[in-house]
mmCIF file of the N, C-alpha and C atoms, coordinates in Angstrom:
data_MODEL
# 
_entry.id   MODEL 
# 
loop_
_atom_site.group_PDB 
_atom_site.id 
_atom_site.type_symbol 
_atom_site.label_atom_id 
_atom_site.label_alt_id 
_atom_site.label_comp_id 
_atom_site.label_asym_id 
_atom_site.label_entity_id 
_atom_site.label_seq_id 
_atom_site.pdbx_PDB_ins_code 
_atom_site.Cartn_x 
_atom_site.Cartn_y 
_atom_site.Cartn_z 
_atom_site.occupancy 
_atom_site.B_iso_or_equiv 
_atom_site.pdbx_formal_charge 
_atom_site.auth_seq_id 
_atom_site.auth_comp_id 
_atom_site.auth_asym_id 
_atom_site.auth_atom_id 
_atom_site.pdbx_PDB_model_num 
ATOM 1   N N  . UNK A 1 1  ? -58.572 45.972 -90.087 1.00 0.00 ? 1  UNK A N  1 
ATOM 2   C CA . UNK A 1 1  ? -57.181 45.557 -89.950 1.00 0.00 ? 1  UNK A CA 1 
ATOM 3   C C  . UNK A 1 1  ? -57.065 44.663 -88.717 1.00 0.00 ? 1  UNK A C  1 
ATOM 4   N N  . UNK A 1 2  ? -56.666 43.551 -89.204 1.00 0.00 ? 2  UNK A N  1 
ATOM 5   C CA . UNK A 1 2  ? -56.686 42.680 -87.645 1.00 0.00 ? 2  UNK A CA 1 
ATOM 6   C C  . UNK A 1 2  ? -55.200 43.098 -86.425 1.00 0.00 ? 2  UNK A C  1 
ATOM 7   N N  . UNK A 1 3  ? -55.449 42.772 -85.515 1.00 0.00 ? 3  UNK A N  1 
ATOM 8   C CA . UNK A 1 3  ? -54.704 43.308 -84.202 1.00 0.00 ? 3  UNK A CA 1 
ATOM 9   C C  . UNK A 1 3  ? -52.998 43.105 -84.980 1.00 0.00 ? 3  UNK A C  1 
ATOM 10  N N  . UNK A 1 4  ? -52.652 42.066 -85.417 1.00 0.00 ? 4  UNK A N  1 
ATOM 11  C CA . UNK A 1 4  ? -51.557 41.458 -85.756 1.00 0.00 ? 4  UNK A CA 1 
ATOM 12  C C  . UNK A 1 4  ? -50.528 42.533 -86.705 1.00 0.00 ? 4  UNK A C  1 
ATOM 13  N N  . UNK A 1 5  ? -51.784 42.888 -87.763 1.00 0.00 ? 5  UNK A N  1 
ATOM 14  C CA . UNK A 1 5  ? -51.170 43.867 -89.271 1.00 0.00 ? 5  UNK A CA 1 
ATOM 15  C C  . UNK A 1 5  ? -51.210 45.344 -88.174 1.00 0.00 ? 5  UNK A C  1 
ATOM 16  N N  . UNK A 1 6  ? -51.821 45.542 -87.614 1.00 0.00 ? 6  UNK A N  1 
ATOM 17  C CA . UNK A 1 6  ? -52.093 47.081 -87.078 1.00 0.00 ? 6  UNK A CA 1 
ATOM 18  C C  . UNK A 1 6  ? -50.405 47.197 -86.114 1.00 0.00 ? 6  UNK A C  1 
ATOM 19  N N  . UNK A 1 7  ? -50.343 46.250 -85.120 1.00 0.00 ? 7  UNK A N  1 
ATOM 20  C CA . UNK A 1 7  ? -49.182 46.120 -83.665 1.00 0.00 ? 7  UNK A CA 1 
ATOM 21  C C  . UNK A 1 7  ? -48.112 45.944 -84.871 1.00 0.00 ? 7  UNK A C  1 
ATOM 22  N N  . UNK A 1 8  ? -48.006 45.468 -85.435 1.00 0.00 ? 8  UNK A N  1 
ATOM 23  C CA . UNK A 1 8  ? -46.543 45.058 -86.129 1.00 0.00 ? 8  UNK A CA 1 
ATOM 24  C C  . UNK A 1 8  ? -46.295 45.534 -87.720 1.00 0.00 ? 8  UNK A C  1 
ATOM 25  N N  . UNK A 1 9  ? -46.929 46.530 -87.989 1.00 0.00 ? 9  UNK A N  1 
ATOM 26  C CA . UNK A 1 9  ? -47.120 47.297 -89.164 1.00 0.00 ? 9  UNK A CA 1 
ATOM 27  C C  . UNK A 1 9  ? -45.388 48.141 -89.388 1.00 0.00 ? 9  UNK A C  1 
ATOM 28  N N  . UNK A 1 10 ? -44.700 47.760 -90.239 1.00 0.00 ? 10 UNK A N  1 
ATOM 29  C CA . UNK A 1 10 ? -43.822 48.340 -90.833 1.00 0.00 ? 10 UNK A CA 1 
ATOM 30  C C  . UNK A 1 10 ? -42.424 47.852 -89.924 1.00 0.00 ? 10 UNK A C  1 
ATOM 31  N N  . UNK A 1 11 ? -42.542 46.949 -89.208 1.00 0.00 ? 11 UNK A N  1 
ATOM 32  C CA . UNK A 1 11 ? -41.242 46.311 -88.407 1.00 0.00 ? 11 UNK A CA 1 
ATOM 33  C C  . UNK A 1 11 ? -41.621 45.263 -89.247 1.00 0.00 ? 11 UNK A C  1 
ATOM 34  N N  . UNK A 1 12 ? -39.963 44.603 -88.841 1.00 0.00 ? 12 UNK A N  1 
ATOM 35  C CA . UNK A 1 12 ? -39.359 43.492 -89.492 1.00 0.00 ? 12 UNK A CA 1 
ATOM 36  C C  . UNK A 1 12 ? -40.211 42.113 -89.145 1.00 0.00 ? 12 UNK A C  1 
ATOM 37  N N  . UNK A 1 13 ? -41.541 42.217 -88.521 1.00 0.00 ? 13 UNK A N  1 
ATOM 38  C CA . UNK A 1 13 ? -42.170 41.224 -88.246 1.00 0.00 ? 13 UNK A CA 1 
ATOM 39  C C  . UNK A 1 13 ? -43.878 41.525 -89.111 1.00 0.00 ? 13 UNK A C  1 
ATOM 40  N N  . UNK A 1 14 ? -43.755 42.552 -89.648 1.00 0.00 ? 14 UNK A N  1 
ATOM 41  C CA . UNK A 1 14 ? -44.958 42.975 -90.174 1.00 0.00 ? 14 UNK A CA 1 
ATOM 42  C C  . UNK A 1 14 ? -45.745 41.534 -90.796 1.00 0.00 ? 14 UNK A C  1 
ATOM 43  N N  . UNK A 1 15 ? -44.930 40.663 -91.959 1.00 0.00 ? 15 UNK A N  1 
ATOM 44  C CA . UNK A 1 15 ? -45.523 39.804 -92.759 1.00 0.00 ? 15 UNK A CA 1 
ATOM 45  C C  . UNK A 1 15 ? -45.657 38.232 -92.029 1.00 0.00 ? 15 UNK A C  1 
ATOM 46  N N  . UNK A 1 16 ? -44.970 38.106 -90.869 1.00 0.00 ? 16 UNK A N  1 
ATOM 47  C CA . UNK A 1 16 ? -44.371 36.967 -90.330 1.00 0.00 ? 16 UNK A CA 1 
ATOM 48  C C  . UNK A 1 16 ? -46.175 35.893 -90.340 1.00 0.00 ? 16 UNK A C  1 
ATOM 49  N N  . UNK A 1 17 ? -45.420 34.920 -89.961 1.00 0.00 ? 17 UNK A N  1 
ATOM 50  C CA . UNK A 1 17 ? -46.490 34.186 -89.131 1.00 0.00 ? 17 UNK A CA 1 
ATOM 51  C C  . UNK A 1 17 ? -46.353 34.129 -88.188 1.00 0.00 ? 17 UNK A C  1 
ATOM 52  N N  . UNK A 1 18 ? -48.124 33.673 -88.094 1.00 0.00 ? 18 UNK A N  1 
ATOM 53  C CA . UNK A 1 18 ? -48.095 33.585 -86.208 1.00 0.00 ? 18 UNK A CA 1 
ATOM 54  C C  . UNK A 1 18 ? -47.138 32.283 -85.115 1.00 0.00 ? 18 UNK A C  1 
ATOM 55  N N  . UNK A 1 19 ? -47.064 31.444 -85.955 1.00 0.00 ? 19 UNK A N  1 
ATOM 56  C CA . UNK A 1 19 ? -45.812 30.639 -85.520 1.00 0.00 ? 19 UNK A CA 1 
ATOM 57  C C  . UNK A 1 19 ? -44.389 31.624 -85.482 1.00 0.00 ? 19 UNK A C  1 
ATOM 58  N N  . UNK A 1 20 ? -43.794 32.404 -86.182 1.00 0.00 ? 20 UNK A N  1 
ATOM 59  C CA . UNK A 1 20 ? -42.625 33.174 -86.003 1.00 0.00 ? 20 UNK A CA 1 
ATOM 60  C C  . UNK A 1 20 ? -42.884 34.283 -85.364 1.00 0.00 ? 20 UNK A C  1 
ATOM 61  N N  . UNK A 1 21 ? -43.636 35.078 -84.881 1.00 0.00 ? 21 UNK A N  1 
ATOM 62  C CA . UNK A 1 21 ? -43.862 35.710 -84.238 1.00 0.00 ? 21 UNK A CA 1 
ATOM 63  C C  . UNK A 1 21 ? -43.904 35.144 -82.929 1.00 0.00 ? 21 UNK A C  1 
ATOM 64  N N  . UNK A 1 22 ? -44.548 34.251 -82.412 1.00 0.00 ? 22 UNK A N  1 
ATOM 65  C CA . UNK A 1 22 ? -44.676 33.454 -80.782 1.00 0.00 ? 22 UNK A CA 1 
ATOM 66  C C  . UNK A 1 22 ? -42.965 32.849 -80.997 1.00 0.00 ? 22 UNK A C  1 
ATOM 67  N N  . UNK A 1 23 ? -42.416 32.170 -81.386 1.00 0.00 ? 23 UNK A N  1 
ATOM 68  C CA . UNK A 1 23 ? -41.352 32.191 -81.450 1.00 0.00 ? 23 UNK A CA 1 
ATOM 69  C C  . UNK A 1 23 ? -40.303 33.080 -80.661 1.00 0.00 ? 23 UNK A C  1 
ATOM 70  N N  . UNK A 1 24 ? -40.136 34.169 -81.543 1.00 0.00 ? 24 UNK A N  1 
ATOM 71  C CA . UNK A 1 24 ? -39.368 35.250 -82.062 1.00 0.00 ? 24 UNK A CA 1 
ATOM 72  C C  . UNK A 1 24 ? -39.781 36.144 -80.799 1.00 0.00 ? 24 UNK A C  1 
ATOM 73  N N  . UNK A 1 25 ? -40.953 36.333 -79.977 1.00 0.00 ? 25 UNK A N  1 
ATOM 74  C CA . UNK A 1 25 ? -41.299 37.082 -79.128 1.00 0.00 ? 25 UNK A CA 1 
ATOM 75  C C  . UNK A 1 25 ? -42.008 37.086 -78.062 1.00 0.00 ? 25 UNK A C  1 
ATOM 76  N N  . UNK A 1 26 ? -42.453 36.326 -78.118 1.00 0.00 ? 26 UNK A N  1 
ATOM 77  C CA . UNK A 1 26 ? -43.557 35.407 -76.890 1.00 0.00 ? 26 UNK A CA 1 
ATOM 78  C C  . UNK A 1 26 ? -42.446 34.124 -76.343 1.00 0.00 ? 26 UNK A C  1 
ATOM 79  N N  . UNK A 1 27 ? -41.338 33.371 -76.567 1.00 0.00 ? 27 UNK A N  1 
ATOM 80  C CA . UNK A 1 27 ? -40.917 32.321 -75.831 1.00 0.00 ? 27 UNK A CA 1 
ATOM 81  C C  . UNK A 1 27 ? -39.342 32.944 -76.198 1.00 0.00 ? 27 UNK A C  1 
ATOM 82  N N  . UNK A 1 28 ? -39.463 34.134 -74.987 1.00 0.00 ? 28 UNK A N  1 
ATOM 83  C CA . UNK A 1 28 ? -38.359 34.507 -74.137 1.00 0.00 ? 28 UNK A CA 1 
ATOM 84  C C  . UNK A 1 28 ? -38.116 34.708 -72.666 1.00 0.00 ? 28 UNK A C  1 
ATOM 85  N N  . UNK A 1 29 ? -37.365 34.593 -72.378 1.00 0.00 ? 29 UNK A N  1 
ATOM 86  C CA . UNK A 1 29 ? -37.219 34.377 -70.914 1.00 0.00 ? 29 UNK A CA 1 
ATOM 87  C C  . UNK A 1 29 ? -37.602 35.737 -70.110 1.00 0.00 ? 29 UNK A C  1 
ATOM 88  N N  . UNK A 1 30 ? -38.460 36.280 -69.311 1.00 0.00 ? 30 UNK A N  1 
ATOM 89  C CA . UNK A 1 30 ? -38.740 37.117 -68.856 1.00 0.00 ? 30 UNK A CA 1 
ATOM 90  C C  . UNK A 1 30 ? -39.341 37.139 -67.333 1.00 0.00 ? 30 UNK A C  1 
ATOM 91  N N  . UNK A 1 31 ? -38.902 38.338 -66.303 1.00 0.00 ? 31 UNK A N  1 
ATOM 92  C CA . UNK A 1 31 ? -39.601 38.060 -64.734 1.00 0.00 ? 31 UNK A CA 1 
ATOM 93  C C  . UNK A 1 31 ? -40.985 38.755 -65.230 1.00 0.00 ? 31 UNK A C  1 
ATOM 94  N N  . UNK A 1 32 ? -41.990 38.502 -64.365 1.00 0.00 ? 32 UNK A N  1 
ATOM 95  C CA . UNK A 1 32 ? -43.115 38.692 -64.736 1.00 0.00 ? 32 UNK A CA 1 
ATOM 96  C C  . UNK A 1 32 ? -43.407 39.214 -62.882 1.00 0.00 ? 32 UNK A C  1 
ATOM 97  N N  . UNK A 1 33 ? -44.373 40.179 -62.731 1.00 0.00 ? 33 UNK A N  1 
ATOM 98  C CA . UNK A 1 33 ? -44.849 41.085 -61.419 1.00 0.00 ? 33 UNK A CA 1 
ATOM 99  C C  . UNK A 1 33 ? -45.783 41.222 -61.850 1.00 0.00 ? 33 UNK A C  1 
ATOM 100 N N  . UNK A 1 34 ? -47.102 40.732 -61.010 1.00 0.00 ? 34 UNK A N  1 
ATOM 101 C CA . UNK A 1 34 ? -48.253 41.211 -60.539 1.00 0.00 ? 34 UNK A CA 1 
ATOM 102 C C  . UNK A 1 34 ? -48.715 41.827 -59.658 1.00 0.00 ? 34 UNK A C  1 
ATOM 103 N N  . UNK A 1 35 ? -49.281 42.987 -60.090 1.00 0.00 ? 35 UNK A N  1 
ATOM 104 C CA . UNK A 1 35 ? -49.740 43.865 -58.534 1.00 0.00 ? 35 UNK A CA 1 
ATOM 105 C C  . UNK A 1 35 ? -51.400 44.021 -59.158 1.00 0.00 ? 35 UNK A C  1 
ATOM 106 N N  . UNK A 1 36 ? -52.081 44.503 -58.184 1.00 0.00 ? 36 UNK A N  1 
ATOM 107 C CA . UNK A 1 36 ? -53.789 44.804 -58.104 1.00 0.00 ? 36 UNK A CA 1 
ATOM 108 C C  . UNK A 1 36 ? -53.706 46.071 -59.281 1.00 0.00 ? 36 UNK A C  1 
ATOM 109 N N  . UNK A 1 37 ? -52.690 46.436 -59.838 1.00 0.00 ? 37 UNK A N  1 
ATOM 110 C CA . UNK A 1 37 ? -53.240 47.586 -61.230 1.00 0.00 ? 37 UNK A CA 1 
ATOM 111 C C  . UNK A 1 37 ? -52.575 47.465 -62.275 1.00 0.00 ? 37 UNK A C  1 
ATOM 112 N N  . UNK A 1 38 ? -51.456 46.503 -61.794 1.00 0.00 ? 38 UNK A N  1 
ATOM 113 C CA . UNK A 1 38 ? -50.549 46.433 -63.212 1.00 0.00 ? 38 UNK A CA 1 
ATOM 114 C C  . UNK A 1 38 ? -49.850 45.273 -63.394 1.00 0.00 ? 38 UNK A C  1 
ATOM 115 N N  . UNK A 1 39 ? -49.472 44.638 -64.608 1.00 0.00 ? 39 UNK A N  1 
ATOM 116 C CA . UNK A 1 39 ? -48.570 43.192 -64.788 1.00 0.00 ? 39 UNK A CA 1 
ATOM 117 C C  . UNK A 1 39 ? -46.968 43.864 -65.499 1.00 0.00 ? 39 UNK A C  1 
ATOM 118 N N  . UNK A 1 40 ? -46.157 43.671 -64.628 1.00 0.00 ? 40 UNK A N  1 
ATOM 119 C CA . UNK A 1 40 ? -44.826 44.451 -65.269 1.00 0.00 ? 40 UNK A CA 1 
ATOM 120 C C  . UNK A 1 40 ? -43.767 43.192 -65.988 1.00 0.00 ? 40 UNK A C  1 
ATOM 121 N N  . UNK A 1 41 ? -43.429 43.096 -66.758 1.00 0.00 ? 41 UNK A N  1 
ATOM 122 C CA . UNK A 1 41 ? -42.762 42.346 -67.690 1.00 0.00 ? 41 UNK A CA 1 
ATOM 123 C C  . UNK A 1 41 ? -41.255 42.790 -67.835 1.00 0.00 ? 41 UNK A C  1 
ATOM 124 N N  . UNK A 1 42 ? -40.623 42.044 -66.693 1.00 0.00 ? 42 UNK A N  1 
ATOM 125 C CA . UNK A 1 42 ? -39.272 42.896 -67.493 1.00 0.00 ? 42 UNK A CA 1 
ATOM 126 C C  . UNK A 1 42 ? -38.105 41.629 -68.026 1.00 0.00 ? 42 UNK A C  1 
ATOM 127 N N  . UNK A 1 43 ? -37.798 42.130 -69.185 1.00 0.00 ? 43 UNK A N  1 
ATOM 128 C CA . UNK A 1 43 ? -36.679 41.552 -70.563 1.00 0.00 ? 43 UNK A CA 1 
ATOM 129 C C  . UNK A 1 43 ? -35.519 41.362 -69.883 1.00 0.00 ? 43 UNK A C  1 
ATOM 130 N N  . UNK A 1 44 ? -34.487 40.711 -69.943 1.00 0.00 ? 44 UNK A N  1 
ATOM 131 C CA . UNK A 1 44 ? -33.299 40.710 -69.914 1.00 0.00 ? 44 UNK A CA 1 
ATOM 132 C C  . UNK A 1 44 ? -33.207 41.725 -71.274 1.00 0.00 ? 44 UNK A C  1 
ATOM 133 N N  . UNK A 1 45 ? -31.412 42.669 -70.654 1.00 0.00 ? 45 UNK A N  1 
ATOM 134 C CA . UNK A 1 45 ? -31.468 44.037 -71.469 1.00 0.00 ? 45 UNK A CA 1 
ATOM 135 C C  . UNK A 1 45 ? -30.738 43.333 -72.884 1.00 0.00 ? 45 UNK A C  1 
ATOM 136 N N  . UNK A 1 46 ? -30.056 42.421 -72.711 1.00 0.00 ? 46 UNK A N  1 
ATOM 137 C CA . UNK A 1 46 ? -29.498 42.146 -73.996 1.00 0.00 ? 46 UNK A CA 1 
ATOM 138 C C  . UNK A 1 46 ? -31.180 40.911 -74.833 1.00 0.00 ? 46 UNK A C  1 
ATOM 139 N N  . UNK A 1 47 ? -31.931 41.666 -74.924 1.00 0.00 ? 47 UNK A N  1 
ATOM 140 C CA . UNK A 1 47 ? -33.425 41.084 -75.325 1.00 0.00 ? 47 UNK A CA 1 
ATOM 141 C C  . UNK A 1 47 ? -32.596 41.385 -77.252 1.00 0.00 ? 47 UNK A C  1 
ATOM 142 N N  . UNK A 1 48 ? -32.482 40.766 -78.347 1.00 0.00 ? 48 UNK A N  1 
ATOM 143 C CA . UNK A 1 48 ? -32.463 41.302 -79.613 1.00 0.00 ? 48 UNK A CA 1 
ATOM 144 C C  . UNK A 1 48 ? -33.860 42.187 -80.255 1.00 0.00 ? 48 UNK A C  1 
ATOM 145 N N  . UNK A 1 49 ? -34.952 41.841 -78.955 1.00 0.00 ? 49 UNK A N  1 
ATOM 146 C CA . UNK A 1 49 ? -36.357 42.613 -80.204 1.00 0.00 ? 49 UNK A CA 1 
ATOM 147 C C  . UNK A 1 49 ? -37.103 43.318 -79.208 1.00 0.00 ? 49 UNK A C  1 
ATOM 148 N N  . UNK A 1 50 ? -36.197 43.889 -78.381 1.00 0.00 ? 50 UNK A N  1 
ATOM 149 C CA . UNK A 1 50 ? -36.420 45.454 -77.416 1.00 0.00 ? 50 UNK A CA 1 
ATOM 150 C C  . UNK A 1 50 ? -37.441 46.150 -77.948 1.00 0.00 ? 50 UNK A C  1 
ATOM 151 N N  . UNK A 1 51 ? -36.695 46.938 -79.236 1.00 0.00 ? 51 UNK A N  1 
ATOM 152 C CA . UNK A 1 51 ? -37.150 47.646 -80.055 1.00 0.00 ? 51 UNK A CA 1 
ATOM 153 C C  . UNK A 1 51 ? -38.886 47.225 -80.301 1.00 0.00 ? 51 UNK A C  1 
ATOM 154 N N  . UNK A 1 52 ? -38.649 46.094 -81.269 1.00 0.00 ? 52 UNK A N  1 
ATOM 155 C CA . UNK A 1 52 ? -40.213 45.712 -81.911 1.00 0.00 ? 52 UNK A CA 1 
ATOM 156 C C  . UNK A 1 52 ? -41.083 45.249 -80.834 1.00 0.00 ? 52 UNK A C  1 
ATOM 157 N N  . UNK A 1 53 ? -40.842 44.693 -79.670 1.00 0.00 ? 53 UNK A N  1 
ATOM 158 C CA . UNK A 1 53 ? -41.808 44.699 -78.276 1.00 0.00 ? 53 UNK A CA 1 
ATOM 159 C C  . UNK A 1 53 ? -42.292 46.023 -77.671 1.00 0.00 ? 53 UNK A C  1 
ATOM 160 N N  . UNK A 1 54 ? -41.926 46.885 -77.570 1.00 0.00 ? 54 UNK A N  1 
ATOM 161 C CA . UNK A 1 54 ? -41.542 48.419 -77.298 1.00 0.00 ? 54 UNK A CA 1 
ATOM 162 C C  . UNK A 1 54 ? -42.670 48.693 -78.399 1.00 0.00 ? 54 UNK A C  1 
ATOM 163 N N  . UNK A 1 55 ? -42.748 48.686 -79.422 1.00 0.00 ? 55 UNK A N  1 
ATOM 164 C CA . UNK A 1 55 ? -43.593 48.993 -80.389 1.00 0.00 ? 55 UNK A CA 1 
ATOM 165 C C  . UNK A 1 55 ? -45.011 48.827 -80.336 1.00 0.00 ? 55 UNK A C  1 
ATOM 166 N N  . UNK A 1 56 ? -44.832 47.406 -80.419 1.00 0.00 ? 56 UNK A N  1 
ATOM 167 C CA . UNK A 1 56 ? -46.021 46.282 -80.685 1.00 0.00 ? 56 UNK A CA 1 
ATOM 168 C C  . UNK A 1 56 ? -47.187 46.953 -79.176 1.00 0.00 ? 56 UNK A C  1 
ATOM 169 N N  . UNK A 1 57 ? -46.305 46.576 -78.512 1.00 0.00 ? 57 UNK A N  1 
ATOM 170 C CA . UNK A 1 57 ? -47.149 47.434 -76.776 1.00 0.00 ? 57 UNK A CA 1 
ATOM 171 C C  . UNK A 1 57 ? -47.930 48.722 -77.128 1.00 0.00 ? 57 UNK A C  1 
ATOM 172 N N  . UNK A 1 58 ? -46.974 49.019 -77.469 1.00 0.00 ? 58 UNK A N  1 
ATOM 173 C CA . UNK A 1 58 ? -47.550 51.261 -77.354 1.00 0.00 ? 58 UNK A CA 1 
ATOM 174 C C  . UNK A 1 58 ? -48.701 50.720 -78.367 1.00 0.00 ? 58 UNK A C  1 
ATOM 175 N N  . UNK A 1 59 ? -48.628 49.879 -79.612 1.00 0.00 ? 59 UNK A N  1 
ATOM 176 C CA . UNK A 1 59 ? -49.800 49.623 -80.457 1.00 0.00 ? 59 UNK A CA 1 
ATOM 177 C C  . UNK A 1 59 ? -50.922 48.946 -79.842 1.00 0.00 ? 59 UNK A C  1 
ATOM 178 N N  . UNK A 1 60 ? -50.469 48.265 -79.023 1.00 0.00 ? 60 UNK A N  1 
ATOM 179 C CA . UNK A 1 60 ? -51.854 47.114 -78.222 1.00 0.00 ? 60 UNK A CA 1 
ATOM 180 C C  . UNK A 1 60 ? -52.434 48.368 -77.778 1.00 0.00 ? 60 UNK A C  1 
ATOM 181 N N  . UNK A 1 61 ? -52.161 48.924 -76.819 1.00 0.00 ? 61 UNK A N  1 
ATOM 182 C CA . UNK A 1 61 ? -52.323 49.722 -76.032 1.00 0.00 ? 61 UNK A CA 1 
ATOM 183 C C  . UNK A 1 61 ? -53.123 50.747 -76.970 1.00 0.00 ? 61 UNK A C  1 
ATOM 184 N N  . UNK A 1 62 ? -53.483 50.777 -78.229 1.00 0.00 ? 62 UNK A N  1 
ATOM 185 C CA . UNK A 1 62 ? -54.453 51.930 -78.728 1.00 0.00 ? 62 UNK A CA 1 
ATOM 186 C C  . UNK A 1 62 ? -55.152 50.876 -79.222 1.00 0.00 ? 62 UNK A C  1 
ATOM 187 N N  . UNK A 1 63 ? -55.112 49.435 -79.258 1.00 0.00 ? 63 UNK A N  1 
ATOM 188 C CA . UNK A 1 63 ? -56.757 48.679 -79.879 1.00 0.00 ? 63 UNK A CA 1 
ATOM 189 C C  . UNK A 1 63 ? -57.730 49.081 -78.932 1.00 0.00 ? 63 UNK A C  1 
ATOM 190 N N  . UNK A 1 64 ? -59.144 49.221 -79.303 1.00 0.00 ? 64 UNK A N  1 
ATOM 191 C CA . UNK A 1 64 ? -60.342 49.855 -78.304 1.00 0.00 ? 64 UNK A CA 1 
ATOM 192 C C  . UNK A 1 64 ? -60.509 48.464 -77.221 1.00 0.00 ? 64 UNK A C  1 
ATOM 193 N N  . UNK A 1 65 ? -60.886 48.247 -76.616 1.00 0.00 ? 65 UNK A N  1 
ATOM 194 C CA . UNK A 1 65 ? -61.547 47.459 -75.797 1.00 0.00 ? 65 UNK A CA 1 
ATOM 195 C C  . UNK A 1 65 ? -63.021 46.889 -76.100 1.00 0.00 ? 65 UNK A C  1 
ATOM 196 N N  . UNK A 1 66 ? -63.165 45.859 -76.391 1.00 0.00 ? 66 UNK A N  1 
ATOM 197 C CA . UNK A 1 66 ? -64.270 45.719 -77.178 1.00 0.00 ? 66 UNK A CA 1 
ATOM 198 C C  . UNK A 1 66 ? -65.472 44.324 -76.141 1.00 0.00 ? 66 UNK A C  1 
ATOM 199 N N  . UNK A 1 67 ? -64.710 44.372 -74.961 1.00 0.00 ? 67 UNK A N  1 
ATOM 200 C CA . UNK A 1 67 ? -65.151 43.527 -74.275 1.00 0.00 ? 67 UNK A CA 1 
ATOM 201 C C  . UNK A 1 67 ? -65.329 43.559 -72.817 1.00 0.00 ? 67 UNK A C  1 
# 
């Protein structure tokens, strides 16, 4: 199952393309923090795809590390 079908499996972005997806979720306005253990990303709260980012994460976050 590639990274894409696994992170976005059964949300409203499940079938999308990868053009509507970078779109739709990748070119939003967001502050971005770097520290030596962590990169913190935070949304403006009126974000419409809270929810399916919230998701997609907790899913990255169980692909193995393969590198």
């Amino acid at each position: 199952m590639l990274p894409r079908q696994h992170c976005l499996k059964k949300i409203s972005l499940a079938k999308a393309t990868v053009g509507r997806i970078r779109l739709n979720l990748l070119k939003l306005g967001a502050r971005i923090k770097i520290s030596c253990r962590r990169i913190i990303i935070a949304i403006a709260g009126a974000c419409p795809y809270q929810d399916i980012l919230s998701i997609a994460n907790k899913r990255i976050k169980t692909i193995p590390n393969t590198g």
